[in-house]
LUMNU-418581 format. One line per 10 residues: number of its first residue (from 1); for each residue y, z, x of N, C-alpha, C. Coordinates in steps of 0.05 Angstrom, whole numbers, plus 5000, padded with zeros to 4 digits. Each point is the difference from the previous one (the first is absolute). Example, Ala and Ser with C-alpha at 12.3 -4.5 7.8 and 13.67 -1.06 7.14 Angstrom:
1) 4886,5156,5264,5024,5000,4982,5024,5000,5018  5021,4986,4993,5024,5001,5016,5022,5014,4985
END
This chain:
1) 4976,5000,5017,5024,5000,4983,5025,5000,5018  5014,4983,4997,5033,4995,5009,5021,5033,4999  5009,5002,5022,5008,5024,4988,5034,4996,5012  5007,4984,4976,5023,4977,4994,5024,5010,5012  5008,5033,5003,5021,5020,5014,5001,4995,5024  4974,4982,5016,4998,5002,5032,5002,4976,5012  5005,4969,4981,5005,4983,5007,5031,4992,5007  4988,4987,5021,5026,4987,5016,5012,4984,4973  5035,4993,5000,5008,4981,4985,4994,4981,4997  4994,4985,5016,4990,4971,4995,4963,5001,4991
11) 4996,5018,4995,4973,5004,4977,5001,5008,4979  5021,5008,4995,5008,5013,4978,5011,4972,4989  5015,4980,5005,5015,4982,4997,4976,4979,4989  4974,4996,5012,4989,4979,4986,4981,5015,4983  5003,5029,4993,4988,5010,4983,5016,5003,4974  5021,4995,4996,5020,4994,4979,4996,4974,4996  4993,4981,5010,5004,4975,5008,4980,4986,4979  4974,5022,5008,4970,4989,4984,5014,5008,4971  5002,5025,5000,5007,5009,4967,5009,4983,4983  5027,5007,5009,5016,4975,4994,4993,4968,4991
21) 4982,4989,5018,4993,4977,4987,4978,4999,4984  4982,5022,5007,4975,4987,4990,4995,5028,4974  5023,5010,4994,4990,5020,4984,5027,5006,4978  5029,4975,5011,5018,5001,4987,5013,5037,4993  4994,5017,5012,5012,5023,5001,5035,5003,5013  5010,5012,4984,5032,5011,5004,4997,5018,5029  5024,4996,5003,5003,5019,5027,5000,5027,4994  5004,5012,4974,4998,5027,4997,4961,5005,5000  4991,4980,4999,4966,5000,4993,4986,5000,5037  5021,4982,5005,4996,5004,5026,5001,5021,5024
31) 5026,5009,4984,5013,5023,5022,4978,5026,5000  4985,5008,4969,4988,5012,4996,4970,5000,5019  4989,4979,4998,4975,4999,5008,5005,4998,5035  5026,4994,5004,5002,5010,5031,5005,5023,5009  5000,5021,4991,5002,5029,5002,5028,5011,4994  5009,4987,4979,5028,5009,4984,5019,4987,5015  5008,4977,5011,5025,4988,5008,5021,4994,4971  5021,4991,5005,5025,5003,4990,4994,4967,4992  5022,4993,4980,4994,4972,4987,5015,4986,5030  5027,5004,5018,5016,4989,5022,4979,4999,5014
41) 4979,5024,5010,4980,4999,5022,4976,4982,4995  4995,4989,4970,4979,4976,4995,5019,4976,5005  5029,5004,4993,5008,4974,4996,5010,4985,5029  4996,5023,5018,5005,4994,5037,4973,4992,5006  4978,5012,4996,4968,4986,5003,5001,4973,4985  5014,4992,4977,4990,4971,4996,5021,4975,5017  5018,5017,4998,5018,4979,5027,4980,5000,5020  4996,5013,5007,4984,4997,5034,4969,4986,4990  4988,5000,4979,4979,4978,4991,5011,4980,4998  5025,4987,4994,5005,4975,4989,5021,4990,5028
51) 5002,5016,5016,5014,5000,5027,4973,4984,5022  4984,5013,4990,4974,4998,5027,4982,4973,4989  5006,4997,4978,4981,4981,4985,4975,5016,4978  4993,5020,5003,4979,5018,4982,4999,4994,4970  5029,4999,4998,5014,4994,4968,5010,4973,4998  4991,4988,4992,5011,4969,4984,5011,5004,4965  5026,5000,5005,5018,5002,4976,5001,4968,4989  4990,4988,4979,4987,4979,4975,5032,4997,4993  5013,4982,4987,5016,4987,4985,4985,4992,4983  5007,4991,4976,4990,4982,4978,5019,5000,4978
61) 5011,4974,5001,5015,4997,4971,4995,5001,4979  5000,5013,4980,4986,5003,4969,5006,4969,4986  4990,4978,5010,4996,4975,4988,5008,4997,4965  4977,5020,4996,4994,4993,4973,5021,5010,4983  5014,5023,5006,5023,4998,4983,5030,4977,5007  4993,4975,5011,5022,4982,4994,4980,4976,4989  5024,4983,4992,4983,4974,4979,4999,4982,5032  4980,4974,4994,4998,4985,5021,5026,4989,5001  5021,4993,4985,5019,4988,5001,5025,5009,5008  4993,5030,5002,5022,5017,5022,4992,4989,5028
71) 4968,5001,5002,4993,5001,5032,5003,4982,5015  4992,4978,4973,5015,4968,5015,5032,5003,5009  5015,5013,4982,5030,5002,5004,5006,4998,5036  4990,5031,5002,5002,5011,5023,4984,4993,5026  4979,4983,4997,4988,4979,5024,5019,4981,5006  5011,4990,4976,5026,4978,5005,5014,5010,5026  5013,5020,4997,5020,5014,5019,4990,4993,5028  4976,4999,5004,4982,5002,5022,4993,4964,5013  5016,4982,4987,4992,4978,5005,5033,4982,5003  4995,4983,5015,5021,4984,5007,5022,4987,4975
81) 5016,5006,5007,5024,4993,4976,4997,4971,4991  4998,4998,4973,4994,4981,4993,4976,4987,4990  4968,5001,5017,4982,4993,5001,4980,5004,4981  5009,5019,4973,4991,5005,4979,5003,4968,4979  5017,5004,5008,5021,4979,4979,4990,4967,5004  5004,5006,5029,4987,4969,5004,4965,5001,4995  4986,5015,5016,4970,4994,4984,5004,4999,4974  5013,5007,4984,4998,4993,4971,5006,4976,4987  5014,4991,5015,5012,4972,4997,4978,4981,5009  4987,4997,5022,4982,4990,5008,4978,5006,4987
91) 4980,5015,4996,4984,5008,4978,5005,4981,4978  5021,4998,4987,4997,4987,4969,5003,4975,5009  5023,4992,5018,4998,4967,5010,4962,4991,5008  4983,5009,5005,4985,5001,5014,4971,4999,4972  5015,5019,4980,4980,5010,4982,4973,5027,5011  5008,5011,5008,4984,5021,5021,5011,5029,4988  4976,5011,5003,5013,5035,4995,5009,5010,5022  5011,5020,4998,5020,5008,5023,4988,5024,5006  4989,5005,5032,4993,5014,5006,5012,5024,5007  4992,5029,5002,5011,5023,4999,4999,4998,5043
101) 5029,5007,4996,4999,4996,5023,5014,5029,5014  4992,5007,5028,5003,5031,5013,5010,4990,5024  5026,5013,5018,5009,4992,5023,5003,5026,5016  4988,5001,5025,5011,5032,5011,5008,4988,5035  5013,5010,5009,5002,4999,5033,4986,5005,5016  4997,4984,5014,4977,5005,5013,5002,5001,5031  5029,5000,5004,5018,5000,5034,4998,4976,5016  5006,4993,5027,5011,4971,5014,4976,4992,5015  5003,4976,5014,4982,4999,5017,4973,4987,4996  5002,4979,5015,4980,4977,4995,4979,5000,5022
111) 4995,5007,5021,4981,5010,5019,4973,5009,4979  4980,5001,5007,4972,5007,4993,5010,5033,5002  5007,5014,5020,5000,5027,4994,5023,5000,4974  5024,4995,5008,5009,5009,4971,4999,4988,4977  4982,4974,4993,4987,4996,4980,4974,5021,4987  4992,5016,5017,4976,5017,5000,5016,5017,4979  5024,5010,5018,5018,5027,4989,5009,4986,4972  5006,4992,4992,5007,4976,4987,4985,5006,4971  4974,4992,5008,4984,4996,4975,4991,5028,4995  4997,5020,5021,4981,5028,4994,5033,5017,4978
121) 5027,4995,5010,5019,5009,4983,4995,4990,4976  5002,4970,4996,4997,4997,4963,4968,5007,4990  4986,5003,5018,4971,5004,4988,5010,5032,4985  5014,5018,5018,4993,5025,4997,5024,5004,4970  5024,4976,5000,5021,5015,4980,4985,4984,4967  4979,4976,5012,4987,4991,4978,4975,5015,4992  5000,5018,5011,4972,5023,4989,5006,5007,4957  5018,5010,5001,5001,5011,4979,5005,4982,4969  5003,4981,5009,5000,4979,4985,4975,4978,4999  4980,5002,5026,4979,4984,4998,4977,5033,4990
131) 5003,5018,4994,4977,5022,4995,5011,4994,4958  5021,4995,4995,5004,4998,4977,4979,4974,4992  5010,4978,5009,4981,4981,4992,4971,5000,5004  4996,5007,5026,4972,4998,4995,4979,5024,4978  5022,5023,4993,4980,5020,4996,4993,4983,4965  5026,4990,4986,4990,4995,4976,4986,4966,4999  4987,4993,5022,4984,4983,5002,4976,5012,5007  4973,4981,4990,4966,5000,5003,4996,4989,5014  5004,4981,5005,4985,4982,5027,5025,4980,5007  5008,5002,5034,5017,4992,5006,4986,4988,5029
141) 5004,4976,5003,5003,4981,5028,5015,5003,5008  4982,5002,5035,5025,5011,5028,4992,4972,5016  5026,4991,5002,5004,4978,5023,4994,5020,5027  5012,4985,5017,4999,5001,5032,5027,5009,5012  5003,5009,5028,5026,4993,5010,5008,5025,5016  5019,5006,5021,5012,5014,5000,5019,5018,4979  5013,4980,4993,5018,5021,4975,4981,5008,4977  4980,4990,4993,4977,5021,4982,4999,5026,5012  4988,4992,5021,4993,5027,5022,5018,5017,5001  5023,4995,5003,5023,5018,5007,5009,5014,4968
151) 4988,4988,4980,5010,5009,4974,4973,5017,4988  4976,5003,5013,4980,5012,5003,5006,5026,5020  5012,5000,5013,5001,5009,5018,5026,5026,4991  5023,4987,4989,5020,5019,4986,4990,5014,4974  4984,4983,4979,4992,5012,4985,4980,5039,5013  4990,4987,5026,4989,5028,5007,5014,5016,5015  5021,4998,5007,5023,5016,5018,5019,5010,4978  4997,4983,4971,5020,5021,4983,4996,5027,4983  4964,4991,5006,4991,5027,4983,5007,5004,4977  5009,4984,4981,5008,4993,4974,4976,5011,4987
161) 4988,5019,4978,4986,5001,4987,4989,4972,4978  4972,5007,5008,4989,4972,4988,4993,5014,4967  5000,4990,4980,4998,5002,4973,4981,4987,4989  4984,4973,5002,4987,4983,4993,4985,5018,4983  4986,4991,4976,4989,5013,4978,4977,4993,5005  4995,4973,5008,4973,4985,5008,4996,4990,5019  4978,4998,5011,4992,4984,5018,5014,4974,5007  5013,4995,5018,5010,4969,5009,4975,4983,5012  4996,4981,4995,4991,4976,5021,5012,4987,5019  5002,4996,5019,5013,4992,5027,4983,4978,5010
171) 5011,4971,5002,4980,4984,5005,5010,4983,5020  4996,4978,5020,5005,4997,5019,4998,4965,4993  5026,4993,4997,5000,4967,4998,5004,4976,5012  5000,5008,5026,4997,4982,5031,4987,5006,5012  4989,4971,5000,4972,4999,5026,5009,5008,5037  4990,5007,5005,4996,5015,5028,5010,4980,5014  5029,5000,5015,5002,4976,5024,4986,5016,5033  4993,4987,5014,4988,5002,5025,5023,5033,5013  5025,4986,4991,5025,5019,5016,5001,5032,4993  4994,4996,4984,5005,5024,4978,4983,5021,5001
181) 4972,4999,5003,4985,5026,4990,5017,5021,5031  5000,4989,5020,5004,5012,5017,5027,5022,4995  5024,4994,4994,5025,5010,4994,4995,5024,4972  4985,4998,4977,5002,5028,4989,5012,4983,4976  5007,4970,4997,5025,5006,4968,4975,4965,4991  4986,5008,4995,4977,4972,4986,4997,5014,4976  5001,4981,4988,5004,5011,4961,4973,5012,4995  4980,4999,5017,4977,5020,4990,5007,5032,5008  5018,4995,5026,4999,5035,5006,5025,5014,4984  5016,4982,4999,5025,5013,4974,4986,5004,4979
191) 4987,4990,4986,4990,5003,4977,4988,5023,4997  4977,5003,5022,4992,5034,5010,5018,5022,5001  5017,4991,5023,5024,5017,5003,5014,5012,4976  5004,4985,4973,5014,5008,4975,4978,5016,4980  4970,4991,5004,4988,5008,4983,4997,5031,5012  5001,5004,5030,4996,5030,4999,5028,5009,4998  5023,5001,4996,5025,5010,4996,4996,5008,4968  4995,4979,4984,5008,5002,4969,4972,5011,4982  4976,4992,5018,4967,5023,4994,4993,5018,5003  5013,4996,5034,4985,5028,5010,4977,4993,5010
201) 4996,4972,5009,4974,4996,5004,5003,4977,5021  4980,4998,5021,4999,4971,5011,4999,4979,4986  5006,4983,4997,5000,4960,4993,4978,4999,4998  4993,5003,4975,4963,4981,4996,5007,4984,4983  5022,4981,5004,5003,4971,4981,4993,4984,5024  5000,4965,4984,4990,4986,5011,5006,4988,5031  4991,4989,5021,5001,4994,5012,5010,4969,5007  5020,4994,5010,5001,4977,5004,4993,4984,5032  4980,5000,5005,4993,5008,5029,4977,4983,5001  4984,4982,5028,4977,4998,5004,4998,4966,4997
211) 5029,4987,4989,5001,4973,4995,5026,4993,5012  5001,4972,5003,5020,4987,5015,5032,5006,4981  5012,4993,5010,5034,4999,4984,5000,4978,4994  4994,4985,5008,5009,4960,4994,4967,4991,5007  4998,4972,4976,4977,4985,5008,5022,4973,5001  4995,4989,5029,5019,4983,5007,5002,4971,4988  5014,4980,5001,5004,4981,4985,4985,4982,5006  4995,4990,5027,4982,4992,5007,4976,4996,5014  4991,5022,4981,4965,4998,5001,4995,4988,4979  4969,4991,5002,4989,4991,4978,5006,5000,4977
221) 4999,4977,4982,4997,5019,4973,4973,5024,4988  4983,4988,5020,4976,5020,4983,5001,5024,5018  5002,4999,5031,5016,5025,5015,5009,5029,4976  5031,4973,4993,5013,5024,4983,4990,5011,4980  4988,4985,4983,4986,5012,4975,4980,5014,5018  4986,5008,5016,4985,5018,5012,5007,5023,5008  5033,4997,5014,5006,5034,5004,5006,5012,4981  5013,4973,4979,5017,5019,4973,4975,5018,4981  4980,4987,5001,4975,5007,4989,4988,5034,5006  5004,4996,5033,5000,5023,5016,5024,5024,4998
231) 5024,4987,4999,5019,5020,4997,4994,5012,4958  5000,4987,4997,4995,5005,4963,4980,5019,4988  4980,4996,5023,4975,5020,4993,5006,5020,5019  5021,5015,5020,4999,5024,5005,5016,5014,4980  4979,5028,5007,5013,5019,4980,5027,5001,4992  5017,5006,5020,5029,5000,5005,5020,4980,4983  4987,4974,5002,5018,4973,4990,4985,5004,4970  4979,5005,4986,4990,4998,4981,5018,5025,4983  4993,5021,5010,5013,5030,4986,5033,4984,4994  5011,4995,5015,5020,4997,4996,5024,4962,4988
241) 4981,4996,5003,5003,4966,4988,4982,4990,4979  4975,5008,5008,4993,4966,4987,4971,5020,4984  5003,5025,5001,4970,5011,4990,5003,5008,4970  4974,5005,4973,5014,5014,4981,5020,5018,5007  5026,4998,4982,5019,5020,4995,5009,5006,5026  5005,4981,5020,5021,5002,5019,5019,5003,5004  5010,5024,5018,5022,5008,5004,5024,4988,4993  5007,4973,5012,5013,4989,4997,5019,4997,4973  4976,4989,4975,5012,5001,4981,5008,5029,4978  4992,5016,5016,5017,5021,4990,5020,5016,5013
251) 5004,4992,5022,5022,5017,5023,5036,5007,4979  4998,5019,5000,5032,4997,4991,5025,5015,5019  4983,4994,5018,5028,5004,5024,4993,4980,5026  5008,4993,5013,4999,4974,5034,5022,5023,5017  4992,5012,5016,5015,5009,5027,5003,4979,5022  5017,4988,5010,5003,4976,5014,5025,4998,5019  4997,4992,5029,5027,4996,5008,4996,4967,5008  5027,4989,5013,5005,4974,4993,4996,4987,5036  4993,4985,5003,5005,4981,5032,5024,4984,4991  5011,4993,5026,5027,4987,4999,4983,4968,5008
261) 5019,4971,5005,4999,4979,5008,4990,5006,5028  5015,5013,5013,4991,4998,5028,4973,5019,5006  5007,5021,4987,4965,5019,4997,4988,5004,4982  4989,4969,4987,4979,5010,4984,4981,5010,5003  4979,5013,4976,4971,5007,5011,5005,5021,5021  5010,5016,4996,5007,5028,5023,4989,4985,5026  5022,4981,5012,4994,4998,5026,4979,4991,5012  4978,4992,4973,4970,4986,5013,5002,4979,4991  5012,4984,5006,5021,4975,4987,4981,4981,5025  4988,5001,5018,4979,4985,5017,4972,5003,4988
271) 4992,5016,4976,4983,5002,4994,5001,4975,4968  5015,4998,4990,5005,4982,4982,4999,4971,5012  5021,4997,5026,5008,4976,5003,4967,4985,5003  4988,5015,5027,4974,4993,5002,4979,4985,4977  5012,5017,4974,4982,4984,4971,5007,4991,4992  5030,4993,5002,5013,4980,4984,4999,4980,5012  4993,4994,5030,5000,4979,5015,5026,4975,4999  5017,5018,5000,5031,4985,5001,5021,5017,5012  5015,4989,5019,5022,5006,5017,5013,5037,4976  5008,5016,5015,5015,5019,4998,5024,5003,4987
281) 5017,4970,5017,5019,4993,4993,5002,4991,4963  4975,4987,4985,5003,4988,4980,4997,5012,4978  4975,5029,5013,5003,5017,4976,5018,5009,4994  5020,5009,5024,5027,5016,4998,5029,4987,4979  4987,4971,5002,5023,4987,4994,4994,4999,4961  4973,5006,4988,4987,5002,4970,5011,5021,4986  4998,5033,5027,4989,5021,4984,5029,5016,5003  5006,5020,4988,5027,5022,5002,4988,5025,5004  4983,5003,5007,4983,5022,5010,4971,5006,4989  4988,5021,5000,4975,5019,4975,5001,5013,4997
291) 4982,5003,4965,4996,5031,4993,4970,4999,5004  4984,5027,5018,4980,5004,5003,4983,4984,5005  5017,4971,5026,4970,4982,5001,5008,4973,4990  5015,5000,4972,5000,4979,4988,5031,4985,5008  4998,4983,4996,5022,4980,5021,5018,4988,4971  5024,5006,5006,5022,5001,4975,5020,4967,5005  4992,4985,4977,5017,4969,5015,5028,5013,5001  5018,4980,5012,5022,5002,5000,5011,4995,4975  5024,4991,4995,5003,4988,4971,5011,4979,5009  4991,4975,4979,5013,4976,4998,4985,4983,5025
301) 4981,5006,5004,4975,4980,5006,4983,4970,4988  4994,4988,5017,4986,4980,4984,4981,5001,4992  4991,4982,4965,4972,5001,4997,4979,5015,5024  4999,4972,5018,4988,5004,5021,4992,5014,5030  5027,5025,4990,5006,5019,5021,4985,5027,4982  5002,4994,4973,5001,5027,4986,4965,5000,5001  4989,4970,4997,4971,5005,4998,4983,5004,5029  5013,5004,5020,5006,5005,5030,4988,5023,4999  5017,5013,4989,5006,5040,4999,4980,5006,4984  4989,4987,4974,4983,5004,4990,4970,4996,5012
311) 4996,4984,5015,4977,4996,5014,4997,5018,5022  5024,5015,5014,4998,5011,5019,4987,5025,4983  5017,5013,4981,4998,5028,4988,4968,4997,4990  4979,4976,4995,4969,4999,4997,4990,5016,5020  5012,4995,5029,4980,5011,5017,4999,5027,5000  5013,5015,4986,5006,5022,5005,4978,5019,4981  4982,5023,5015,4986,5010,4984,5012,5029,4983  5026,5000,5000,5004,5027,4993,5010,4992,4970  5022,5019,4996,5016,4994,4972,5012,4968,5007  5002,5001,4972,5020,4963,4991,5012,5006,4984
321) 5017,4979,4995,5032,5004,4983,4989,4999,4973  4979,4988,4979,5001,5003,4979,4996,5030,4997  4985,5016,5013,5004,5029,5006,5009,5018,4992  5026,4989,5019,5023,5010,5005,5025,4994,4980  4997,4982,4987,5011,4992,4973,4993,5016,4975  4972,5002,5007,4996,5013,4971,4998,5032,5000  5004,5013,5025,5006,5021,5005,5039,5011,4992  5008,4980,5010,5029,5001,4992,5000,4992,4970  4995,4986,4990,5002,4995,4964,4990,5030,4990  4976,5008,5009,4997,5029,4984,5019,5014,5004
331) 5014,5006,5022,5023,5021,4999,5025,4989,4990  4999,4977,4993,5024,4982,4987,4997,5006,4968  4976,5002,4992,4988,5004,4975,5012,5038,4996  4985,5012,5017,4992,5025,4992,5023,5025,5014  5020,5003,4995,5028,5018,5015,4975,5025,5014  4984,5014,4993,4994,5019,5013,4971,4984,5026  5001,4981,4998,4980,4989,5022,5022,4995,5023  4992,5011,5030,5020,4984,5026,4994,4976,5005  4972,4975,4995,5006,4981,5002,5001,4996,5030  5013,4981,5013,5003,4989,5028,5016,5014,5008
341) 5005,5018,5021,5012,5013,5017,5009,4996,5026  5019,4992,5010,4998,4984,5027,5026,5019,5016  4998,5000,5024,5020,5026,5021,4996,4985,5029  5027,4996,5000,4998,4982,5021,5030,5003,5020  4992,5010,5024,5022,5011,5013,5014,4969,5013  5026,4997,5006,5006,4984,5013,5011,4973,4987  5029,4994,5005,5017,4969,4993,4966,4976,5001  4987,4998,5013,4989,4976,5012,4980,5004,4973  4987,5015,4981,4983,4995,4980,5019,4994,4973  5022,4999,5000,5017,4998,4967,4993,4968,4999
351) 4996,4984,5021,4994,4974,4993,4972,4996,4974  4979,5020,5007,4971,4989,4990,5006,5022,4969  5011,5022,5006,5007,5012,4986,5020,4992,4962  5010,4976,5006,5019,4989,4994,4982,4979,4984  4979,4989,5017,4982,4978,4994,4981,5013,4975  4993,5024,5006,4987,5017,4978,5008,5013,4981  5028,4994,4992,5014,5009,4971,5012,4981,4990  4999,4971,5018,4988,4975,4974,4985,4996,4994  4981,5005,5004,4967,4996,4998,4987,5023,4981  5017,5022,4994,5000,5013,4977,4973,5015,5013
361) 4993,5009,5031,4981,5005,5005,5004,5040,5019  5026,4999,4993,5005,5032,5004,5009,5021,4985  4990,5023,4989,5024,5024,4985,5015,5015,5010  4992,5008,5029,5013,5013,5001,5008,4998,5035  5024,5000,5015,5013,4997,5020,5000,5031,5013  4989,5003,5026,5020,5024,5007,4993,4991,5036  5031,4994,5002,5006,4988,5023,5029,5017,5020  5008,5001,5024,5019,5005,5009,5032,4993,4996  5020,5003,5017,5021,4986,4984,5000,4977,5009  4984,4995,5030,5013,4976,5019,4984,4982,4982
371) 4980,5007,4981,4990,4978,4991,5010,4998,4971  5016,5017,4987,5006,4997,4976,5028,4985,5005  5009,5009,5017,5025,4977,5011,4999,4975,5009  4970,4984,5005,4991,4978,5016,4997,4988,4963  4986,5008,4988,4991,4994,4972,5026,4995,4980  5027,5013,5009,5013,4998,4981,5013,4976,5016  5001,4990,5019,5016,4985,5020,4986,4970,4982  4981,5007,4997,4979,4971,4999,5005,4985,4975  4994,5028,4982,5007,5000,4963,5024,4982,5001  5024,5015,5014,5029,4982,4996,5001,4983,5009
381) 4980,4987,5023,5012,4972,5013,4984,4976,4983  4972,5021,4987,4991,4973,4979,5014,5000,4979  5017,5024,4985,5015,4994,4977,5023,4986,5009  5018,4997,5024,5021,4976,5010,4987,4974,4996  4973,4992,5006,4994,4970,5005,4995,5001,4976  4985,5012,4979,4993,5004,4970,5020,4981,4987  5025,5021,5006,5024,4985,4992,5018,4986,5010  4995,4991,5029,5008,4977,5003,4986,4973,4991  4979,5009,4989,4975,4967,5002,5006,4999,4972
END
């Protein structure tokens, strides 16, 4: 037995510390069970817990007492002057729903290290807003990427209490590039990574693993129908595509970040070219970046460019855009479904980004400013030629 009169302060300090959190007791409840301290002498022990780290003091805004249409109010504030107004304009010129869109800072600096710093900042200020969506979703697809990872990664550094009523499904919708298992952010281990955050449990969803990423263009034709055959009958691609009651068509959330023109395909952009068996230069000149794999035309392509992009996006064994379409129509349909979710740090993705809210293929935006400012730059230079043409 503790004989609580003889401890040093700083034991005493994470012994208020435990109470306190894990037993919600008052400092007068506290002071007591420490051998009669004073409410000042508990309230100097929880400084020195929340001083040392022992104590983690929670924020949480009471959500539910404002309407959604306050909260939209006040995200406005948070986004570039103007840029409300114009996606709206564009949206109806366009015929497209208008995606709910989130902007936070995310600091300077284009180097790989402070791109790192970069994405782990909006990962961590987009915690509390990606635990909202996912908790009132059932089964939600996790792309790939760094900025997944880093928004995986804040969701567990915010310690935000998880709520979920039920079980989530966490499923993994990109096939394994060669680059990737190595680094930690391949949409099979995110997928894991979220299912034990929001379960409590390791990832025992499906696997997307054990098959190629691309069956290349030119091989065989009976080649290809041979791996697709192969990729179709593993567990992993079946559970989640193509088996009874596949994932797919019931997902009501897509976690996804975006590749730019110059980095698509997170950087394994030699792993494509190789199957596409055409110069670097030509895909670059089709696509405005990806979501999760899938290669986004530019706009205002030809017939014969657009069925280009289409033939390329065949080789691909992971998710595909009808998908990803009909993932976004359910949350276009249903206000309490998140639908397509896309977070994407950095000016250089508002291009593909841009490409995917004509395409009526995103709900929801939560991006930086340099990129909500790259997006609004773009919006106005196509509404000038709009109206100049």
């Amino acid at each position: 037995m503790l004989d609580v009169k003889k401890l040093p302060f700083d034991e005493r300090a994470k012994c208020a510390a435990y109470m306190r959190a894990s037993y919600n007791m008052s400092q007068l409840e506290i002071g007591t069970v420490l051998g009669g301290l004073s409410q000042p002498q508990v309230s100097r022990l929880l400084a020195q817990a929340e001083q040392k780290g022992y104590l983690v003091v929670e924020q949480r805004f009471a959500r539910e007492l404002f309407s959604d249409e306050w909260i939209q109010m006040v995200d406005r504030l948070l986004m570039p002057s103007g840029l409300f107004g114009e996606l709206k304009d564009f949206c109806r010129r366009h015929g497209v729903c208008e995606p709910r869109l989130r902007a936070f800072e995310s600091g300077p600096g284009h180097t790989e290290v402070r791109m790192a710093q970069r994405r782990t900042r909006l990962g961590r200020l987009a915690a509390g807003r990606m635990v909202e969506l996912i908790e009132k979703s059932r089964i939600v697809g996790v792309a790939w990427g760094r900025t997944i990872k880093s928004v995986v990664e804040g969701i567990q550094a915010s310690r935000l209490p998880i709520t979920a009523s039920e079980r989530i499904e966490f499923a993994a919708v990109c096939a394994e590039l060669v680059s990737l298992a190595q680094h930690g952010y391949s949409s099979s281990i995110l997928a894991g990574a979220l299912s034990e955050i929001f379960n409590g449990e390791p990832g025992s969803g499906p696997q997307l693993t054990g098959f190629p990423a691309y069956v290349p263009r030119h091989y065989a034709p009976d080649m290809r129908q041979s791996i697709w055959r192969f990729v179709r009958e593993t567990p992993g691609h079946r559970r989640v595509f193509s088996g009874a009651g596949a994932l797919i068509h019931r997902m009501d959330m897509l976690l996804s970040s975006v590749g730019s023109t110059s980095r698509p395909v997170l950087g394994s952009f030699d792993e494509l070219v190789a199957a596409a068996g055409i110069p670097a230069e030509r895909i670059t000149t089709l696509v405005a970046g990806d979501l999760g794999g899938i290669l986004i035309p530019r706009a205002n392509l030809s017939p014969d460019e657009t069925r280009l992009v289409d033939d390329l996006n065949e080789m691909w064994t992971g998710l595909h855009l009808d998908h990803v379409r009909d993932i976004a129509a359910r949350g276009d349909k249903d206000p309490a479904t998140a639908g397509v979710v896309v977070v994407a740090v950095g000016a250089g993705r508002a291009g593909v980004i841009l490409e995917l809210i004509r395409g009526n293929l995103v709900n929801e935006v939560i991006m930086d400013h340099a990129g909500a400012n790259e997006l609004r730059t773009l919006i106005a230079a196509e509404t000038v030629d709009a109206g100049t043409g």
